[in-house]
DSSP file (Angstrom, degrees, kcal/mol; ACC not computed):
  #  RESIDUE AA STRUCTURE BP1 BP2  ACC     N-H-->O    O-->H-N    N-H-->O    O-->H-N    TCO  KAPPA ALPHA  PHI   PSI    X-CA   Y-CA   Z-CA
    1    1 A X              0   0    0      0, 0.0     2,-0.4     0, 0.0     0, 0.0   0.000 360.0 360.0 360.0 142.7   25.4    0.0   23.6
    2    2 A X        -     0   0    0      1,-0.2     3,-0.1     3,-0.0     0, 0.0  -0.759 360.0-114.4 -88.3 112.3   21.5   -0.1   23.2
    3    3 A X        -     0   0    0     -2,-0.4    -1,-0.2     1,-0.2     2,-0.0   0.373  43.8 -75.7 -31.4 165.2   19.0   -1.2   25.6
    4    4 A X        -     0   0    0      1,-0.1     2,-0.6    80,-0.0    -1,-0.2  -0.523  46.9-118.5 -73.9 154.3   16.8   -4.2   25.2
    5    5 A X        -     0   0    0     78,-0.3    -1,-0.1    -3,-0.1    -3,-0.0  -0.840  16.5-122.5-129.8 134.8   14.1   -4.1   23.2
    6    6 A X        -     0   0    0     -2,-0.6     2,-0.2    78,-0.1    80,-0.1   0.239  25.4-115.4 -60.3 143.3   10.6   -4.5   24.0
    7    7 A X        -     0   0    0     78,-0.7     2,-0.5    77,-0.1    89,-0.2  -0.584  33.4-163.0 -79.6 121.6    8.3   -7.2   22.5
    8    8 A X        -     0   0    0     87,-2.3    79,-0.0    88,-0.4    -1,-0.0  -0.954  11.3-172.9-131.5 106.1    5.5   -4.7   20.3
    9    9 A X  S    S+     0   0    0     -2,-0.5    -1,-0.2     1,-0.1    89,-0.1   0.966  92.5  50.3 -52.9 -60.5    2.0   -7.2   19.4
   10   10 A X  S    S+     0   0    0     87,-0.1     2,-0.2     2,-0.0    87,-0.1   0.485  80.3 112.0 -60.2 -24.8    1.3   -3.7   17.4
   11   11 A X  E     +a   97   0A   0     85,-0.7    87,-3.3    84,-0.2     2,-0.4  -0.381  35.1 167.0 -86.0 151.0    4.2   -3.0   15.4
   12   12 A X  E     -a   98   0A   0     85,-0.3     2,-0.5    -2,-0.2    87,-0.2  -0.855  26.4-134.3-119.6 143.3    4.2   -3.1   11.5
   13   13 A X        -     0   0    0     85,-3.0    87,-0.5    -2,-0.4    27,-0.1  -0.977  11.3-130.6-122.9 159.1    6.5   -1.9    9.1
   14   14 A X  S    S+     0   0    0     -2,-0.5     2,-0.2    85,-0.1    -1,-0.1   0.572  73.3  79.5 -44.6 -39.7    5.7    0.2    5.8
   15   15 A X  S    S-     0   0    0      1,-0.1     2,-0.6    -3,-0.0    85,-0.5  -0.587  76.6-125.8-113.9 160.5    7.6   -1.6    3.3
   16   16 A X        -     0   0    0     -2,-0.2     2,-0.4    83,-0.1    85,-0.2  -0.638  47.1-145.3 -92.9 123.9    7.6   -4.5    1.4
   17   17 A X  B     -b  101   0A   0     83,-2.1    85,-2.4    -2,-0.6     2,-0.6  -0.732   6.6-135.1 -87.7 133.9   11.3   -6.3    2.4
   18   18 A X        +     0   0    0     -2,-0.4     2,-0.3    83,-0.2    85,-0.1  -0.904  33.8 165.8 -99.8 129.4   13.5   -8.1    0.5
   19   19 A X        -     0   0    0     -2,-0.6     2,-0.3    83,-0.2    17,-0.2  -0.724  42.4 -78.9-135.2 169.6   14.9  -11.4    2.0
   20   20 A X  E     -D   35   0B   0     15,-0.6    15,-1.9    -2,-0.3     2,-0.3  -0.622  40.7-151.5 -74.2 127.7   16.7  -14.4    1.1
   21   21 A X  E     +D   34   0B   0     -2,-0.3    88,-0.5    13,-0.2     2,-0.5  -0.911  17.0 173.7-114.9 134.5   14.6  -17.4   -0.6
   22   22 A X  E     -D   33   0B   0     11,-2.6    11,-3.4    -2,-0.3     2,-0.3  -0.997  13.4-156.6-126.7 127.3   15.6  -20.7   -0.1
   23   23 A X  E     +D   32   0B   0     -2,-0.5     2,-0.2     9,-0.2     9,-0.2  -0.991  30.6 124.3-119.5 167.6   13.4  -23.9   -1.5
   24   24 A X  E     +D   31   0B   0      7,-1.6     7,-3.3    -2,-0.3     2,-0.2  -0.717   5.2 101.3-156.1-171.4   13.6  -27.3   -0.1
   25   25 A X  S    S-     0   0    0     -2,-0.2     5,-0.2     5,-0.2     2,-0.0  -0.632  74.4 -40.0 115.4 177.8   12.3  -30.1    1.2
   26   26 A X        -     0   0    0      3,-0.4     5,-0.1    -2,-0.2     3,-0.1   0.028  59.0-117.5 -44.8 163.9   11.1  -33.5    0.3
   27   27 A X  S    S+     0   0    0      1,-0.1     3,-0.2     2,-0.1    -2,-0.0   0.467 123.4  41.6-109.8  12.0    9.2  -33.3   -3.3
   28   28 A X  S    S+     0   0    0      1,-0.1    -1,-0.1     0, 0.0    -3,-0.0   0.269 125.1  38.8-119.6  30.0    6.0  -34.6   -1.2
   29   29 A X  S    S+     0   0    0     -5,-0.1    -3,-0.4    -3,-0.1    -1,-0.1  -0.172  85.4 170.8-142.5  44.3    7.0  -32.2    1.7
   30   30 A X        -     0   0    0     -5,-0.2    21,-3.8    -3,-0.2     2,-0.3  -0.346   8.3-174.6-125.4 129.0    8.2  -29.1   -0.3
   31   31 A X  E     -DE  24  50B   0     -7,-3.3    -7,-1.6    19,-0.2     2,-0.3  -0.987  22.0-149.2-136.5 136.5    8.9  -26.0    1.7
   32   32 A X  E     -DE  23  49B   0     17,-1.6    17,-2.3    -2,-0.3     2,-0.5  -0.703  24.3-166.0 -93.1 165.8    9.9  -22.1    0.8
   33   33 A X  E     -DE  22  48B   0    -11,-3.4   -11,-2.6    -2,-0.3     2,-0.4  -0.999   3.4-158.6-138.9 136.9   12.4  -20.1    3.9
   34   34 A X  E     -D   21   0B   0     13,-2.8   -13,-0.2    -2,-0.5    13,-0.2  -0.907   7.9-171.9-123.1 117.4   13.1  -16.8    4.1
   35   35 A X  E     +D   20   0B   0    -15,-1.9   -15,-0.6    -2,-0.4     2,-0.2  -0.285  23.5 107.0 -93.2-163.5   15.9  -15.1    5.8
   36   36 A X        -     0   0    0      9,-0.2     9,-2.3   -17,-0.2     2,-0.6  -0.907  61.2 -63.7 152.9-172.8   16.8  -11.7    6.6
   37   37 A X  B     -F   44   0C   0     -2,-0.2     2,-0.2     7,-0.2     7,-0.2  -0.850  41.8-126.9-118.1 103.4   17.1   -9.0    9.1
   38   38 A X    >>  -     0   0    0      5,-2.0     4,-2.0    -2,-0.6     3,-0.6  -0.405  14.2-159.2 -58.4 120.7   13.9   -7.4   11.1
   39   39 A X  T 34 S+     0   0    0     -2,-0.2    -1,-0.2     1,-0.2    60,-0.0   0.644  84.7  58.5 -69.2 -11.8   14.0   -3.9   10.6
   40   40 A X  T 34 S+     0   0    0      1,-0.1    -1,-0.2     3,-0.1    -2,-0.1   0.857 128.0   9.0 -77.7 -17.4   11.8   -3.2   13.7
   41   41 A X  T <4 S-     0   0    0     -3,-0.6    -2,-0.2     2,-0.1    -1,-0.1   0.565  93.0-121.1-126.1 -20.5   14.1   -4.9   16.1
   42   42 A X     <  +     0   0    0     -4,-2.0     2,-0.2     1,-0.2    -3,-0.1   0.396  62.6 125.6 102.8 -27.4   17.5   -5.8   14.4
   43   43 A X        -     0   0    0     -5,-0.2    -5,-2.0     1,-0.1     2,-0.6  -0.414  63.3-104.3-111.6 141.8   17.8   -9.5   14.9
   44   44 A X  B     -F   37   0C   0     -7,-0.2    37,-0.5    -2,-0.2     2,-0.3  -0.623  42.2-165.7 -73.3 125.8   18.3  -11.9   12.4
   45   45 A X        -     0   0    0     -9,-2.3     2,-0.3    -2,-0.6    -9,-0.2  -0.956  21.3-178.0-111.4 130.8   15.4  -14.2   11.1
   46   46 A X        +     0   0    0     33,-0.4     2,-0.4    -2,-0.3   -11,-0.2  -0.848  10.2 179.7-116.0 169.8   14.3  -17.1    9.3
   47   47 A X        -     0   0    0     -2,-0.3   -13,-2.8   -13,-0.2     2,-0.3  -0.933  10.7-154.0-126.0 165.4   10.9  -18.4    8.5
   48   48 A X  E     -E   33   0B   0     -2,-0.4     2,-0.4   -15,-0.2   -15,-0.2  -0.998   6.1-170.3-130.0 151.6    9.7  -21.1    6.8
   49   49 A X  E     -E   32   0B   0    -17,-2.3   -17,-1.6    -2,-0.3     2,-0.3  -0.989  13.8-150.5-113.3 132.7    6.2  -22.0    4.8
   50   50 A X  E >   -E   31   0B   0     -2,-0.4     3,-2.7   -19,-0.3   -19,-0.2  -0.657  44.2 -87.2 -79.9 138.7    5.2  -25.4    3.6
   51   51 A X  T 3  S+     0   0    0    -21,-3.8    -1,-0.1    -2,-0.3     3,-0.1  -0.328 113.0  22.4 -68.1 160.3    3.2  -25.2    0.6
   52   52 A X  T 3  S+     0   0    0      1,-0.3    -1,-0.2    13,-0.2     3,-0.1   0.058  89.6 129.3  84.7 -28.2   -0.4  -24.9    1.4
   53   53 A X    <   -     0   0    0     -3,-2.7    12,-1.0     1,-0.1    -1,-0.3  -0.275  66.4 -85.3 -92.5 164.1    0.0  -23.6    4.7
   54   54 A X        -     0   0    0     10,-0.2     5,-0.2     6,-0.1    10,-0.2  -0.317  35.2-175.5 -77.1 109.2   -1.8  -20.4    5.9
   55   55 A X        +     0   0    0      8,-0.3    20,-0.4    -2,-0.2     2,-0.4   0.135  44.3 103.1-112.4  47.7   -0.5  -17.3    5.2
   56   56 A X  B >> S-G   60   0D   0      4,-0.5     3,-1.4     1,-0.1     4,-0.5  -0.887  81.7 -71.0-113.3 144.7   -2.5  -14.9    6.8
   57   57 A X  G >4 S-     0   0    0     -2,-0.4     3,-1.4     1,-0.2    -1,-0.1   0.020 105.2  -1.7 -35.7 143.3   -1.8  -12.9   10.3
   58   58 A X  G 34 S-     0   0    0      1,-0.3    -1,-0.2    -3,-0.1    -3,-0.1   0.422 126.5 -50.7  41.1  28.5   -2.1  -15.0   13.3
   59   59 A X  G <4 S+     0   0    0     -3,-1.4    -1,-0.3     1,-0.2    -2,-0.2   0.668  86.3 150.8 113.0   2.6   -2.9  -18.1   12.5
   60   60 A X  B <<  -G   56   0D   0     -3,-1.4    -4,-0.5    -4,-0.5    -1,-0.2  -0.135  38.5-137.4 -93.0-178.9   -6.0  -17.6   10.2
   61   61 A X        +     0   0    0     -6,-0.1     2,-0.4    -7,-0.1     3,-0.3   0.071  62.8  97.9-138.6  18.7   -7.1  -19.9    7.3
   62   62 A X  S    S+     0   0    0      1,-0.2    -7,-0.1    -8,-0.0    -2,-0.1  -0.812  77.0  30.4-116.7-178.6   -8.1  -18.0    4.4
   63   63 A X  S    S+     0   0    0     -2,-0.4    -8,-0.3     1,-0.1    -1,-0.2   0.911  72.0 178.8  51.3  53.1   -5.9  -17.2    1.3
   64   64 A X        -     0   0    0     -3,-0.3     2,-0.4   -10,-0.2   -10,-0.2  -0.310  37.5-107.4 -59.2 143.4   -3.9  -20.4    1.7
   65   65 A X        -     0   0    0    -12,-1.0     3,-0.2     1,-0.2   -13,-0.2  -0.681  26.2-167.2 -83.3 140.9   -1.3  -20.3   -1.4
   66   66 A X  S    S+     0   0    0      1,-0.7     2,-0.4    -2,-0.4    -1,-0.2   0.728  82.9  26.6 -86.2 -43.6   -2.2  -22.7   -3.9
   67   67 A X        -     0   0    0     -3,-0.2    -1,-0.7   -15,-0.0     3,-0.2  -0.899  69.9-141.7-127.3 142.0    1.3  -21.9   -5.4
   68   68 A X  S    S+     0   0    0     -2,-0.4    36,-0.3    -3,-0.2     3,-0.1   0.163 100.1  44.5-122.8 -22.8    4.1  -20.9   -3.7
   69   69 A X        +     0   0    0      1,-0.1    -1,-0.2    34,-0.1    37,-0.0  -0.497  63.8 132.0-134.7  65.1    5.6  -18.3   -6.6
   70   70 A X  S    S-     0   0    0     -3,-0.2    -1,-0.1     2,-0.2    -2,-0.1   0.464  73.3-125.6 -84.8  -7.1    2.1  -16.8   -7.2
   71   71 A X  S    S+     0   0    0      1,-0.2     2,-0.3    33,-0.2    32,-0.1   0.607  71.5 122.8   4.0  59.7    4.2  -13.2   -6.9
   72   72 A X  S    S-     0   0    0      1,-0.1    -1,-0.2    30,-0.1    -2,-0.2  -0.938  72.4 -92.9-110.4 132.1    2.0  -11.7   -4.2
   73   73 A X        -     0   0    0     -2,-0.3     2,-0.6     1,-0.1    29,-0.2   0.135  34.6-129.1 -41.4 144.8    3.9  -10.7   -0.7
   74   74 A X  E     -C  101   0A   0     27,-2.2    27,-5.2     2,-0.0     2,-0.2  -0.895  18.5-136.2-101.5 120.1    4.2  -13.1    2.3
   75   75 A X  E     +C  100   0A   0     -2,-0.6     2,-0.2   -20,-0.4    25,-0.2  -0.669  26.7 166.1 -84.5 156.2    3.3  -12.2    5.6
   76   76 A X  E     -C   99   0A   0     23,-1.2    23,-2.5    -2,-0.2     2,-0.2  -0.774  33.4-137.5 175.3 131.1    5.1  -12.8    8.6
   77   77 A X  E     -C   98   0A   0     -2,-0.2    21,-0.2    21,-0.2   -65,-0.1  -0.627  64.8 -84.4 -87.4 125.0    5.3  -11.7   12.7
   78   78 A X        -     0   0    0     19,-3.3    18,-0.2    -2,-0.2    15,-0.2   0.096  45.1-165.1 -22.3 124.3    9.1  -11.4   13.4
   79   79 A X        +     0   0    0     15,-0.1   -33,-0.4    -3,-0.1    15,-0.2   0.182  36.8 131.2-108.7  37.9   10.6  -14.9   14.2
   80   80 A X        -     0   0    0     13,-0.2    14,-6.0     1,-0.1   -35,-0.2  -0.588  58.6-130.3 -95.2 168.6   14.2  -14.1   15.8
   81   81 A X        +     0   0    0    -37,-0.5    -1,-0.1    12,-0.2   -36,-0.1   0.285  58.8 127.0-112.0  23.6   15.1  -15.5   18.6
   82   82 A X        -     0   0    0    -38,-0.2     2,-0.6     1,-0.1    12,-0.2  -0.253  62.7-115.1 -50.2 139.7   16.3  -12.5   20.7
   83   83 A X        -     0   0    0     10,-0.1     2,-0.6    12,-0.0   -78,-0.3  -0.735  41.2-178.5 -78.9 117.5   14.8  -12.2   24.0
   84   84 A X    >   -     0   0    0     -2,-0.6     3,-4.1    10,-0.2   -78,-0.1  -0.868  25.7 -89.8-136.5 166.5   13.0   -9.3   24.0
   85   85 A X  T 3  S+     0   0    0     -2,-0.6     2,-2.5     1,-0.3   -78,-0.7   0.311  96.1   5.3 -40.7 179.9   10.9   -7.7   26.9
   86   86 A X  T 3  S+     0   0    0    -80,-0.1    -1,-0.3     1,-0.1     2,-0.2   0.394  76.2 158.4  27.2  -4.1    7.7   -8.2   27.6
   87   87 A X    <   -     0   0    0     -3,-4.1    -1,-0.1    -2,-2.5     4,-0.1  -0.415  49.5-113.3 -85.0 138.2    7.1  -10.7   25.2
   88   88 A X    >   -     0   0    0     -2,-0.2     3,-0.9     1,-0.1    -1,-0.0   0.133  27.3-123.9 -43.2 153.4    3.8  -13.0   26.2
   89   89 A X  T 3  S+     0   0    0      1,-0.2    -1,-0.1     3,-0.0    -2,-0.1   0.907 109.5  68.1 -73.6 -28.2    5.3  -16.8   27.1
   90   90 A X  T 3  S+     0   0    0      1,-0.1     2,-0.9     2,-0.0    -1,-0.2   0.423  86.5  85.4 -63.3   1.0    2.8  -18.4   24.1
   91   91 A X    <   -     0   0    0     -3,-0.9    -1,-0.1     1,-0.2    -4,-0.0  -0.817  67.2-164.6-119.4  93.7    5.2  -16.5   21.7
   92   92 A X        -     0   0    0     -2,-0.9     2,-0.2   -13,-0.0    -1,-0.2   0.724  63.6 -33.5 -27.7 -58.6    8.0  -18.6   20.9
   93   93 A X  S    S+     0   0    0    -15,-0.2   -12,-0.2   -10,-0.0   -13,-0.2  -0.858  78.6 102.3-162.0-163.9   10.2  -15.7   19.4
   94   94 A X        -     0   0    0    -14,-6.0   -10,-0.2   -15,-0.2   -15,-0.1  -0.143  67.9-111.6  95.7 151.3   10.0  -12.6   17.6
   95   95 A X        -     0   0    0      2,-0.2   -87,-2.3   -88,-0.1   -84,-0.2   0.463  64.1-112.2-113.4  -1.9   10.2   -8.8   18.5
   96   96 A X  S    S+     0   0    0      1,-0.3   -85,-0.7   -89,-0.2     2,-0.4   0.988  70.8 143.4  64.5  67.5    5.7   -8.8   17.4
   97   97 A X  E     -a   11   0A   0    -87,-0.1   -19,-3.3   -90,-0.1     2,-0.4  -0.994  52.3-135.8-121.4 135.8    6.5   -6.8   14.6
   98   98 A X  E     -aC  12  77A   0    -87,-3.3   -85,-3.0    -2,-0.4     2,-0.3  -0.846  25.6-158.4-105.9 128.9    4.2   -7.8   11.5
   99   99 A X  E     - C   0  76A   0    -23,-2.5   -23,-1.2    -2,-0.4     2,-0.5  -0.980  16.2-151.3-128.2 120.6    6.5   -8.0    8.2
  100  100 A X  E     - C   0  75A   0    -87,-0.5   -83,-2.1   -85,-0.5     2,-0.3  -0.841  22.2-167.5 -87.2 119.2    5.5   -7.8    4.4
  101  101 A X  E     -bC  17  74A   0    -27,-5.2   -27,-2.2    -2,-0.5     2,-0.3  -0.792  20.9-122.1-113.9 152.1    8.0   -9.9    2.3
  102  102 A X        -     0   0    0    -85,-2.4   -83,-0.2    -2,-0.3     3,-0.1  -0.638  46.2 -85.5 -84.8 152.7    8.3   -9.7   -1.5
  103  103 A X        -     0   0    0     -2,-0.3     2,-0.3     1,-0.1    -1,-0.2   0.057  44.3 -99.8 -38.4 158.0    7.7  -13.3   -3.5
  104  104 A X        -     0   0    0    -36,-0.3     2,-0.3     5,-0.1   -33,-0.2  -0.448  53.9-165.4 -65.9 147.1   10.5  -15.5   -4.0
  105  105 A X    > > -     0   0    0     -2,-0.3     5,-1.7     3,-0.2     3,-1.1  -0.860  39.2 -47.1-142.7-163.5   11.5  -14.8   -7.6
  106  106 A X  T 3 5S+     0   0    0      1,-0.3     5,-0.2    -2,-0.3     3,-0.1  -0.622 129.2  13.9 -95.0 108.5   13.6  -16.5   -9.9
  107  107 A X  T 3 5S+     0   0    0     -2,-0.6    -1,-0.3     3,-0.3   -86,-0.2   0.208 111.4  84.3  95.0  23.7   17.1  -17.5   -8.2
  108  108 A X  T < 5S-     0   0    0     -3,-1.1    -3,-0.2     2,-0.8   -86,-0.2  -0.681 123.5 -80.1-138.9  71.8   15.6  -16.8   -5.0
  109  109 A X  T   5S+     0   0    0    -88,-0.5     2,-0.3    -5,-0.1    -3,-0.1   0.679 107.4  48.4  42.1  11.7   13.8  -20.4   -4.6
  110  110 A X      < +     0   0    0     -5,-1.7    -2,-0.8     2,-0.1     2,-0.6  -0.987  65.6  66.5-158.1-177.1   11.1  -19.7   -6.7
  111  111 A X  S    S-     0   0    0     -2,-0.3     2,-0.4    -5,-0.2   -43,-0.1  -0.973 115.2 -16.2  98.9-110.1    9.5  -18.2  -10.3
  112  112 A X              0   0    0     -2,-0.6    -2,-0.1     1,-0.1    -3,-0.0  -0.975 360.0 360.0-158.6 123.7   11.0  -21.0  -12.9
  113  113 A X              0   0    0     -2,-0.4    -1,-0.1    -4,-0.1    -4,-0.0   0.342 360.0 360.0-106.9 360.0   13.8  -23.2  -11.7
């Protein structure tokens, strides 16, 4: 068995990931989710984006998606909900590992339904 593992603000990984695309929503609340597995940590993850919303590290507010299947990567800071060490209390979940996801494509909640 494997120790806990500690909550990393710094860590990235290299590769672009492939995850599960779901969309949904309302059609005047219309949202993509992505599951998967963080490779820094293990743990199973979802996120979700609403369209429009900010997809830039930590919260910033340029290169909002205009479109949602534009087929440019999504970013995203782990979101699982493992407890893991050290992590700061203002961070909900997540192992802090910063993740490059590929686009939704087509049968993966996006590209031409």
């Amino acid at each position: 068995m494997s120790g806990p593992i500690a909550y990393d603000a710094d860590a990235e990984h290299p590769h672009v990931l492939a995850f599960q695309w779901v969309r949904g929503g309302a059609p005047d609340e219309p949202y993509h989710e992505a599951t998967g597995v963080c490779p820094v940590c293990g743990c199973g993850m979802t996120k979700r984006w609403a369209y429009g919303q900010s997809v830039v590290r930590k919260g910033g507010f340029l290169g909002r998606r205009r479109e949602p299947d534009a087929g440019e990567p999504w970013y995203t800071s782990c979101t699982c909900r493992t407890l893991h060490l050290g992590r700061p209390r203002e961070e909900e979940s997540g192992c802090g590992a910063w993740l490059t996801l590929a686009p939704p494509g087509p049968g993966q909640g996006g590209g031409a339904s």
